[in-house]
ZAVEXBA-897760 format. One record per residue (C-alpha): x, z, y. Coordinates in steps of 0.001 Angstrom, whole numbers. Each point is the difference from the previous one (the first is absolute). Layout:
BEGIN
        xx        zz        yy
         X         Z         Y
...
//
This chain:
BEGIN
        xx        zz        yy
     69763     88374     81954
     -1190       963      3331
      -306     -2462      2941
      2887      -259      2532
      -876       350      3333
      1962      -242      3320
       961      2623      1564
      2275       191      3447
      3458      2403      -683
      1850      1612      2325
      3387      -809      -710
      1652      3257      2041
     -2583      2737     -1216
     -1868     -2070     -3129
     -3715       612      1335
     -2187     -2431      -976
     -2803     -1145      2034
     -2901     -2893      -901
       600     -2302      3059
      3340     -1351      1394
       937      2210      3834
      2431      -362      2456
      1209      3812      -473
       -31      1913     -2233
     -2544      3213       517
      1994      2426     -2436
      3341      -683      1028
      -478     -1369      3878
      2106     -3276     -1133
      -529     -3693       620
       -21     -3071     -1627
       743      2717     -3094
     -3469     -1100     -2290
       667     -2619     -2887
     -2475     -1863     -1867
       426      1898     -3359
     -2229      -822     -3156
      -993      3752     -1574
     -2105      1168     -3400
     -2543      2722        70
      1744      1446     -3353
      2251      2329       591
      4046     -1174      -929
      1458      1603     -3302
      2889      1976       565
      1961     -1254     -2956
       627      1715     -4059
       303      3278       445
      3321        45     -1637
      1754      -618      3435
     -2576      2916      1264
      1505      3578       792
       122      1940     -3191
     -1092      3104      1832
     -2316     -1275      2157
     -3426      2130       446
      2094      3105     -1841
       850      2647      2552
      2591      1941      -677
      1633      3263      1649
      3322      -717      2096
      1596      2673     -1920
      -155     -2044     -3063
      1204     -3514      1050
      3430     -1254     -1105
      1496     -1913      2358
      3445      -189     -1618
      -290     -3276      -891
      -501      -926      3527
      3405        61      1478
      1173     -2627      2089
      1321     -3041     -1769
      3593      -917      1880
       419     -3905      1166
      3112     -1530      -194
      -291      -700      3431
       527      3000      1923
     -1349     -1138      3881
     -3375      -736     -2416
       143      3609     -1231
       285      1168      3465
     -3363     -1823       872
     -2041      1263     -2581
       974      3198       724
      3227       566     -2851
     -1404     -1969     -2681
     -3011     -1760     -1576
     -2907      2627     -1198
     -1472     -1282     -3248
     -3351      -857       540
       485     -1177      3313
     -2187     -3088      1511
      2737     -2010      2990
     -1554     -2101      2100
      3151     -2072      1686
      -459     -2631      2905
      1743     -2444      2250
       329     -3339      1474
        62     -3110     -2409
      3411      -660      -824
      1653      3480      1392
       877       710     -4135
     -2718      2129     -1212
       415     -2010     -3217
      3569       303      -588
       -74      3867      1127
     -2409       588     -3070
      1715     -2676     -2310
      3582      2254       318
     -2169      3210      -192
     -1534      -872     -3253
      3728     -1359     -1362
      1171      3506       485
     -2728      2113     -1181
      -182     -2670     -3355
      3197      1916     -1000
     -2218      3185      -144
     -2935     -1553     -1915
     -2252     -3002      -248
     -1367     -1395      3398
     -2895     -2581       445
       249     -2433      3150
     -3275     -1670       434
       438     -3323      2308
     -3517     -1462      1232
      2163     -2584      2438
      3171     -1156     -2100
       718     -1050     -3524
      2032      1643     -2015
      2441     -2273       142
       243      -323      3771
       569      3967      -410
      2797      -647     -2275
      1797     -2387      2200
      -476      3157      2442
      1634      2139     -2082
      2978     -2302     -1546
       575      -288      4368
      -254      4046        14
      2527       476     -2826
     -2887      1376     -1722
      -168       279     -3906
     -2063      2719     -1719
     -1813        45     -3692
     -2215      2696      1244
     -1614     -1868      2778
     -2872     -1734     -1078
     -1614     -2970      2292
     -3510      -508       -64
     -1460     -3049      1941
     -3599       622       116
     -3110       948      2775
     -2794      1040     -2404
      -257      3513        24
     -1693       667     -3986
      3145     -2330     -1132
      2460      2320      2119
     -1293      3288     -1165
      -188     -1146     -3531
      3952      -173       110
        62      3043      1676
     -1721      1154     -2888
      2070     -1535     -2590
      3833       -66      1694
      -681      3558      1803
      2666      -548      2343
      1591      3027      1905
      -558     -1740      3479
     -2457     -3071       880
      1047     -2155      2890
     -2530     -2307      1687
       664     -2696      2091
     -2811      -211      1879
     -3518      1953      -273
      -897     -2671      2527
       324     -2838     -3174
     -2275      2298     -2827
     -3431      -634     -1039
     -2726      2197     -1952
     -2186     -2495     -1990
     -3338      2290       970
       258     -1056      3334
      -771     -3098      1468
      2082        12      3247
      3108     -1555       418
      3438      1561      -409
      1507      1695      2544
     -3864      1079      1578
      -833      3147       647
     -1509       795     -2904
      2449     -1288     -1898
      3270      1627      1528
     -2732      3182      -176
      -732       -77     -3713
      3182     -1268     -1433
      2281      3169      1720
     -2812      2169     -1219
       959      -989     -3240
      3638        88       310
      -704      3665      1135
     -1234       177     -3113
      3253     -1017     -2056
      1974      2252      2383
     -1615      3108      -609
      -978       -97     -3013
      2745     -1310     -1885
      2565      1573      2503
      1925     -2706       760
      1253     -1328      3611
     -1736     -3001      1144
      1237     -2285      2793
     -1934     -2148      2080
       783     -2523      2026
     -2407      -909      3101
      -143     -3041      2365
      -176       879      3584
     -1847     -1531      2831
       920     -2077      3089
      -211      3626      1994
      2751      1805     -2536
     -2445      2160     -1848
      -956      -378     -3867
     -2669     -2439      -932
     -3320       750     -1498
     -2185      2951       709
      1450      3286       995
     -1030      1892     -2431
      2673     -1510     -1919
      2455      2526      1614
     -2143      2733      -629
       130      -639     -3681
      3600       315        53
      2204      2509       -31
      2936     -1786      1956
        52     -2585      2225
      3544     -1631       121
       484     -2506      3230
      3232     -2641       -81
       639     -1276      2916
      2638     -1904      1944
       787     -2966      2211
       241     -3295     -1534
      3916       -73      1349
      1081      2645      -736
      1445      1597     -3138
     -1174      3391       -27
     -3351       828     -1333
     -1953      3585       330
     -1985      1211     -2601
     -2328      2641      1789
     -2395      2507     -1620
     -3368       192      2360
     -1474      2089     -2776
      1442      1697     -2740
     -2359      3371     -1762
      3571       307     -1545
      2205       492      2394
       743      -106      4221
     -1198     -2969      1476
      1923     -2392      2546
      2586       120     -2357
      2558     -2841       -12
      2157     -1711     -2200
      2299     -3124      1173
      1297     -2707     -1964
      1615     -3058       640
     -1218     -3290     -1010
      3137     -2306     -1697
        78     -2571     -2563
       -92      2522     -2922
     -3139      1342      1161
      -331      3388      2470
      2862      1914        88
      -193      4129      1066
      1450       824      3553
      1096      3598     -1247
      1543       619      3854
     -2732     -2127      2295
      1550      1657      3372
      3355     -1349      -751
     -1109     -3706     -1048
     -2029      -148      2719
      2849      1165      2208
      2988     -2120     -1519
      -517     -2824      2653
       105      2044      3226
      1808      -993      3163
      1458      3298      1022
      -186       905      3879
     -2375     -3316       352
     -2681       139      2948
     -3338        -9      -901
       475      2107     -3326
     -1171      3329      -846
        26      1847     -3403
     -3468      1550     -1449
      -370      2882     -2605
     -3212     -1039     -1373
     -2277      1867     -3414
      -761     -1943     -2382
     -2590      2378     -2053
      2838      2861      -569
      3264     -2442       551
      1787       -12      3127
      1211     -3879      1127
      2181      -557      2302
      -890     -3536      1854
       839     -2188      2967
     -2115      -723      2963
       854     -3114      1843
     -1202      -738      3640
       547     -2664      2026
     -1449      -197      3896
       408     -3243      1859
     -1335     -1429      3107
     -2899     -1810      -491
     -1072     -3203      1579
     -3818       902       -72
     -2144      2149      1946
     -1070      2326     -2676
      3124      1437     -2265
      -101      -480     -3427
        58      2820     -2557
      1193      -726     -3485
       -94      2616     -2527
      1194      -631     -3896
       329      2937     -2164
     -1783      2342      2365
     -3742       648      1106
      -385     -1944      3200
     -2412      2394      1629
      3106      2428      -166
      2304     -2444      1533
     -2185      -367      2922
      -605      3576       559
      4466       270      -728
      -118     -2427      3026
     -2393      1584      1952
      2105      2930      -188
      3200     -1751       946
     -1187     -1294      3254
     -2046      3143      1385
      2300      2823     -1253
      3569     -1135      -324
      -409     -2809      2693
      1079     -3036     -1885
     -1540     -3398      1668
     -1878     -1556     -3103
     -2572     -1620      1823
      1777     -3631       330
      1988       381     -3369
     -1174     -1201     -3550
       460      2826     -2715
       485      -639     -3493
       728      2559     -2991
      1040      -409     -3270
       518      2054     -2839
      2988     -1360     -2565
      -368      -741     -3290
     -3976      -398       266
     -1037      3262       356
     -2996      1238      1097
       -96      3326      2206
     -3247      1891       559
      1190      3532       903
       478      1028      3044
      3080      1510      -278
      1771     -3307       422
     -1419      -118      3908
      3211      1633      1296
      2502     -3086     -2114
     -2333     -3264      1257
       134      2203      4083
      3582       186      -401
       346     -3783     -1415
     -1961     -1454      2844
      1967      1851      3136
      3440      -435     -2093
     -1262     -3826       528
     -1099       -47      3450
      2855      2261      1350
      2808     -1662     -2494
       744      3135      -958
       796       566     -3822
     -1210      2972     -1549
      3322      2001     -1728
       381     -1480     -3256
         9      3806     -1659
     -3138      1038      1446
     -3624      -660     -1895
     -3212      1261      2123
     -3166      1943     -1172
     -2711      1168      1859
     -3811     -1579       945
      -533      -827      3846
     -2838      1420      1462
     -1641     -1690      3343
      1196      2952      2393
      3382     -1865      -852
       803      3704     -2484
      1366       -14     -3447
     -1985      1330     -3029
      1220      1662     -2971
      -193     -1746     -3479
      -255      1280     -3343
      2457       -67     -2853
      2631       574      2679
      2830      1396     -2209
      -498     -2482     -3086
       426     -3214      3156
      3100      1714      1208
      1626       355     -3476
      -948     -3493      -272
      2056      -670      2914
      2852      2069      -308
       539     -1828     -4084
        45     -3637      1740
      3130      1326      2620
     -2084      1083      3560
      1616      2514      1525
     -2817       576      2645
     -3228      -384       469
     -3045       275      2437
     -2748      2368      -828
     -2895      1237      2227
      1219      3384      1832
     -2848      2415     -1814
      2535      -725     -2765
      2429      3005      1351
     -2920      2361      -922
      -324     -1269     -3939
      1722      1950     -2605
      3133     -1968      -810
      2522      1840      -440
      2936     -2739      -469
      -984     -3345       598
      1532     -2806     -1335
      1401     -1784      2917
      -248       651      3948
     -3316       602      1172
      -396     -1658      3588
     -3300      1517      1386
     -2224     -2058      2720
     -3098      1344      1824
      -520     -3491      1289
       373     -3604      -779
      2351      -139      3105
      2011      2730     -1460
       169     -1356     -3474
      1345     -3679      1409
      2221      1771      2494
      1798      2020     -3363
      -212     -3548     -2335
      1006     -2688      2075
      3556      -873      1225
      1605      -129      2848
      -855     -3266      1670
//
């Protein structure tokens, strides 16, 4: 056997170098390089049984069946809509989140369903089987199909893959496996490296869906190196506030499908529900003609949600105003402000500003500039906007409106949830929509747009 040495890992790019650095000179990253114990030999990459049959066998395009690769249907539909209308056999999903945001019981009433289409495999490197039982007798969850494997060594894992050949594999997490051949501990970069390479493997070459689940760091994004989303060929984020119910699965990658996709689900005792209609559960505690609210026709991906912007602008009792933002970028709420007190004249400059998004949303387009403006002067004027009106449009620093995309699908949106009217930039007049779904109100200006959405004082 060949001597160990040391070796120094990057764990954000996985170059090694022979002495320990502050940063990293591949990547530019600090404090990045891990004391990592490496063989000359080269690692094996497994029986080639869980190899790709065709591998090293070109072949012409003409002459490649892919009818046995059509999109395999979930039982949950907002997870369909993620992954693009369905899960592609073959397909390697990388899915992240916060510890404790239900990653684990996502997966565990995935694999229930799809058990009643074939055998599935859940590998657990963190719980027992029988803490996963007590999951699923909590989950309502009983299937013969579904197969629990508690286990971290990858030749003992791939041997039952071997033997059970399941229709999907589940793992829970690749941060938890370990190769034998190599010497570094699990969860290294190496490791994490390695052990998806081989899972690629399984995927492709036995056509099968394989699911992994990934820890994430103290900055939001998935642990290990990132190579490990390059291997994959969808990378699934959950996300959510710890208080609140709704949880977002979002697609940052999918070779599958569109990406920024959403789906929505409710967390509840039975596990996560689907939110078929998110516009109208987010909606279903609104004050109607309440100050400081303002209604938002966000995209989600290609789904239109309808949320609501809260602002609230008080007096503040120190000599620089505070600026809280929650559910939108704060670098946009300044410039919002900015805006405010330049163009439309409204005296921020000795009030404290805060914005919130309900239901825990988080809003990065700027089509939702217009709906947080017309929150914060319905607030500082005491002004409700008109409880039938919802406002699109991005604010530009010449105080202007800018056009949006997806314009018509927003406005359907709108129109199905009761608005009768809403605000729209005025280059809208020039689009080709022939009958829209509800009164457009056009504004050149941010002035213009609060004078048509606020009420009478």
């Amino acid at each position: 056997m060949a001597k160990p040495r040391v070796r120094y890992v990057c764990q954000e790019c996985g170059s090694a170098q022979p002495k320990w650095m502050g940063r990293c000179p591949d990547c530019g990253e600090w404090n990045t390089l891990v004391e990592t114990l490496v063989e000359d030999r080269p690692a094996s990459r497994g029986p080639a049984s869980t190899g790709r049959t065709e591998r090293g066998k070109p072949l012409p395009l003409s002459a490649i069946a892919a009818d046995g690769y059509r999109r395999a249907r979930l039982p949950m539909e907002e997870f369909n809509r993620v992954l693009g209308g369905g899960l592609v056999p073959g397909s390697l999903i990388l899915i992240g989140g916060d510890p404790g945001i239900g990653k684990s019981t996502l997966l565990l009433q995935m694999s229930a369903g799809l058990a009643e289409l074939g055998t599935v495999l859940y590998v657990s490197g963190e719980e027992s089987a029988q803490q996963i039982k007590l999951r699923a007798d909590r989950l309502g969850i009983s299937a013969d199909n579904l197969y629990l494997l508690p286990e971290t060594n990858m030749t003992a894992i791939l041997d039952h893959v071997q033997q059970l050949s399941p229709q999907c594999l589940v793992v829970d997490s690749i941060q938890t496996m370990y190769l034998e051949e190599l010497q570094s501990a699990p969860g290294s970069v190496s490791q994490v490296r390695e052990c998806a390479a081989r899972f690629q493997d399984v995927a492709k070459g036995r056509s099968i869906p394989v699911f992994l689940i990934g820890h994430v760091t103290k900055t939001g994004a998935i642990a290990g190196p990132r190579v490990l989303e390059h291997i994959v060929d969808t990378v699934l984020y959950l996300e959510g506030e710890q208080f609140h119910t709704y949880r977002l699965l979002r697609s940052v990658k999918n070779r599958f499908g569109a990406t920024n996709e959403v789906g929505i689900f409710e967390m509840s005792d039975t596990g996560l529900q689907e939110v078929p209609n998110p516009s109208e559960a987010f909606l279903a505690e609104r004050l109607p003609n309440a100050s400081g609210s303002a209604i938002a026709v966000t995209m989600e991906g290609t789904r239109p949600l309808l949320v609501e912007v809260q602002a609230l602008a008080s007096a503040t009792s120190f000599g620089n105003p505070r600026r809280t933002a929650n559910g939108v970028d704060f670098n946009r709420l300044l410039l919002i402000v900015a805006v405010l007190t330049r163009r439309v004249g409204l005296r921020l400059s000795d009030q404290d500003v805060f914005v919130n998004v309900v239901g825990g949303l988080q809003i990065g387009e700027p089509a939702s500039d217009l709906a947080v403006a017309a929150a914060i002067a319905s607030s500082v004027r005491s002004r409700p906007v008109a409880a039938d009106v919802a406002l699109i449009g991005e604010v530009g620093l010449s105080g202007e409106i800018r056009t949006v995309g997806h314009l018509e699908t927003r406005l359907k949106e709108a129109a199905k949830l009761g608005f009768k009217r809403c605000v729209v930039p005025a280059s809208t007049r020039r689009q080709q929509m022939k009958e829209p779904p509800l009164r457009l109100l056009p504004a050149r200006s941010v002035g213009e747009a609060l004078d048509l959405a606020l009420l009478d004082g």
